[in-house]
C-alpha positions in Angstrom: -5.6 -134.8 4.1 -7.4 -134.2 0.8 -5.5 -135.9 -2.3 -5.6 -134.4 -5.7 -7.0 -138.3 -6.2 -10.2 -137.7 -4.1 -11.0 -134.5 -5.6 -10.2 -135.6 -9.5 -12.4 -138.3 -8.9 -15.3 -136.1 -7.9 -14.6 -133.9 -11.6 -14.8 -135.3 -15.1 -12.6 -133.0 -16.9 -8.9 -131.4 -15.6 -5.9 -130.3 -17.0 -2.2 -130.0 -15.8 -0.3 -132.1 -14.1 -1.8 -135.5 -12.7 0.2 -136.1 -9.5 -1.7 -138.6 -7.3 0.7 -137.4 -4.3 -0.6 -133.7 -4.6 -2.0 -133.2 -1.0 -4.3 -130.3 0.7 -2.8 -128.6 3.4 -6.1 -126.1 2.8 -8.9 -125.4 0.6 -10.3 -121.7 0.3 -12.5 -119.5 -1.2 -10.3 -116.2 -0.4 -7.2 -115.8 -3.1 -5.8 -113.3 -0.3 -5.6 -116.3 2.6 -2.1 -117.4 3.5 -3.6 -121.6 1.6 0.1 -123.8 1.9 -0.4 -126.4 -0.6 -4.0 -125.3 -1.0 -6.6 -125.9 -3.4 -8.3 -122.2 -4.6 -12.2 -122.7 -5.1 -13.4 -119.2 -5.9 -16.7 -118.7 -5.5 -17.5 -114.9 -5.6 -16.5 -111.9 -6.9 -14.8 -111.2 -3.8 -12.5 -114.2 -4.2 -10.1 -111.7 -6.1 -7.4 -113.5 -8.5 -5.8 -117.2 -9.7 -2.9 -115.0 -9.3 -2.8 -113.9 -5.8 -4.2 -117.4 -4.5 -1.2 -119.0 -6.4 1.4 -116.3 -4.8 -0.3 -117.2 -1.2 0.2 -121.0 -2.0 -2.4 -122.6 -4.1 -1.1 -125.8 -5.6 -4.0 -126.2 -7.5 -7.6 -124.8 -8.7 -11.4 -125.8 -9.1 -12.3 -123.2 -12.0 -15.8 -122.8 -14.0 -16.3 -125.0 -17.0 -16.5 -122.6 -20.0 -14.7 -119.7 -18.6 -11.1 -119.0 -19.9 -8.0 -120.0 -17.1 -6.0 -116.7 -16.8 -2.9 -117.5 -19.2 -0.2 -116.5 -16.5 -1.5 -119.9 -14.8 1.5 -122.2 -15.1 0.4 -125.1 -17.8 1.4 -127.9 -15.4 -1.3 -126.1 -12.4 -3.9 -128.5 -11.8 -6.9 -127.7 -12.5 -10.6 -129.3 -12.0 -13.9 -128.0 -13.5 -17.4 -127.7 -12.5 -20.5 -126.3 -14.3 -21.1 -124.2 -10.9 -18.1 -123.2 -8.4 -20.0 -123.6 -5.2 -21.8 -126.8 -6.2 -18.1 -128.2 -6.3 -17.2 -126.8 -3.4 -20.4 -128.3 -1.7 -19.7 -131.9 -3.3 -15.9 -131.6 -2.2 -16.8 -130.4 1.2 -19.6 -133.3 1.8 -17.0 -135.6 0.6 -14.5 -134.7 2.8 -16.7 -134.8 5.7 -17.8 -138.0 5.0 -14.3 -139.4 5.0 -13.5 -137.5 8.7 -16.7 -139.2 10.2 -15.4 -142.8 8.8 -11.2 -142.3 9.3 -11.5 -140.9 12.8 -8.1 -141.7 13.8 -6.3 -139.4 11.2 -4.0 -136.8 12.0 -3.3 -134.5 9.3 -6.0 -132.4 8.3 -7.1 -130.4 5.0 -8.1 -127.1 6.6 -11.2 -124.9 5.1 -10.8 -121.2 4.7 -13.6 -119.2 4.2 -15.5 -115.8 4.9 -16.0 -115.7 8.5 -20.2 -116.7 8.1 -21.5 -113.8 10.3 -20.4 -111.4 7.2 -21.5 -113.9 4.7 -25.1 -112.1 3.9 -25.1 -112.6 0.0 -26.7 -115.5 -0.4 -27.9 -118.0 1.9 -25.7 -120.8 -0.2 -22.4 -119.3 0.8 -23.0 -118.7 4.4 -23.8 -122.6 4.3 -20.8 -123.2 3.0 -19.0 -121.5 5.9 -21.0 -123.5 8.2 -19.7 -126.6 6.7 -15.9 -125.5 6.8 -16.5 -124.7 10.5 -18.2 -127.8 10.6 -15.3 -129.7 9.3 -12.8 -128.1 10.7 -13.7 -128.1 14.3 -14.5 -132.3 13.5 -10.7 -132.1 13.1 -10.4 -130.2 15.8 -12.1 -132.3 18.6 -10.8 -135.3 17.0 -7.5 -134.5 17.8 -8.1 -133.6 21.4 -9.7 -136.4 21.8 -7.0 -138.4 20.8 -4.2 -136.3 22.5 -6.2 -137.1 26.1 
C-alpha cells in the first residue's frame, strides 16, 4: 500500500501530523467516492469539497501550494503541496506504479479512484490520468490472480 512516507518524500512542504504508519487504502480525485483511509487529490472543479472527501474517509490531502486549506480541516490532517494538483497526482501515480512492477508479490493494494475515462473529455491530461489508475489498478488486479492460481 501507499505510505504517508512514499508520498511525503515525493513533496517538499506538508503540515499536520507526520505518522510514517499512515497507509492508503485509496487515492481519489472524487470527494463524493466512498476513499477508506484515502488520500483526496482534487484535481478539478468537479472534485467538490475537503469536506465531503474527509466525511467519505480521506485520511489525508494533496492541496495547491498558495491556496488557503479550508479552516474546518482538522490541524493534525495531513497535508502535502504541489505547485499543480495533477502534476502530483501524475508523479504519485508513476511512483506507485513503479513500486508494483518491482514488489510483485504484494498483497494489499492502494486502490485509484477516478472519473470513469470515457466521460473524462476536459482535457486530454485527466483522461490520462484515468488510464493510469486503471492501469494500476488492474496491475494489482492480475497480480493477485496470478498468485491465487
Amino acid at each position: 500500500m501507499l505510505t504517508y512516507q512514499d508520498v511525503s518524500s515525493l513533496f517538499s512542504r506538508t503540515t499536520g501530523i507526520r505518522d510514517e504508519n499512515i497507509r492508503f487504502r485509496t487515492v481519489s480525485s472524487l470527494a463524493g467516492a466512498e476513499q477508506p483511509k484515502g488520500l483526496f487529490v482534487p484535481i478539478s472543479t468537479d472534485s467538490d469539497t475537503l469536506q465531503e472527501a474527509i466525511s467519505n474517509g480521506a485520511v489525508a490531502a494533496v492541496w495547491p501550494e498558495g491556496e488557503q486549506v479550508p479552516a474546518y480541516a482538522p490541524n493534525h490532517f495531513p497535508i502535502f503541496y504541489t505547485q499543480d494538483n495533477l502534476k502530483g497526482l501524475e508523479i504519485i501515480m508513476n511512483s506507485y506504479y513503479d513500486y508494483l512492477t518491482q514488489n510483485k508479490d504484494i498483497k494489499e493494494r492502494t486502490n485509484f479512484i477516478f472519473h470513469n475515462k470515457a466521460l473524462l473529455n476536459e482535457a486530454d491530461e485527466t483522461y490520462d490520468i484515468a488510464v493510469m489508475a486503471e492501469n494500476i489498478n488492474s496491475l494489482g488486479s492480475n497480480q493477485n490472480k496470478a498468485g491465487e492460481e
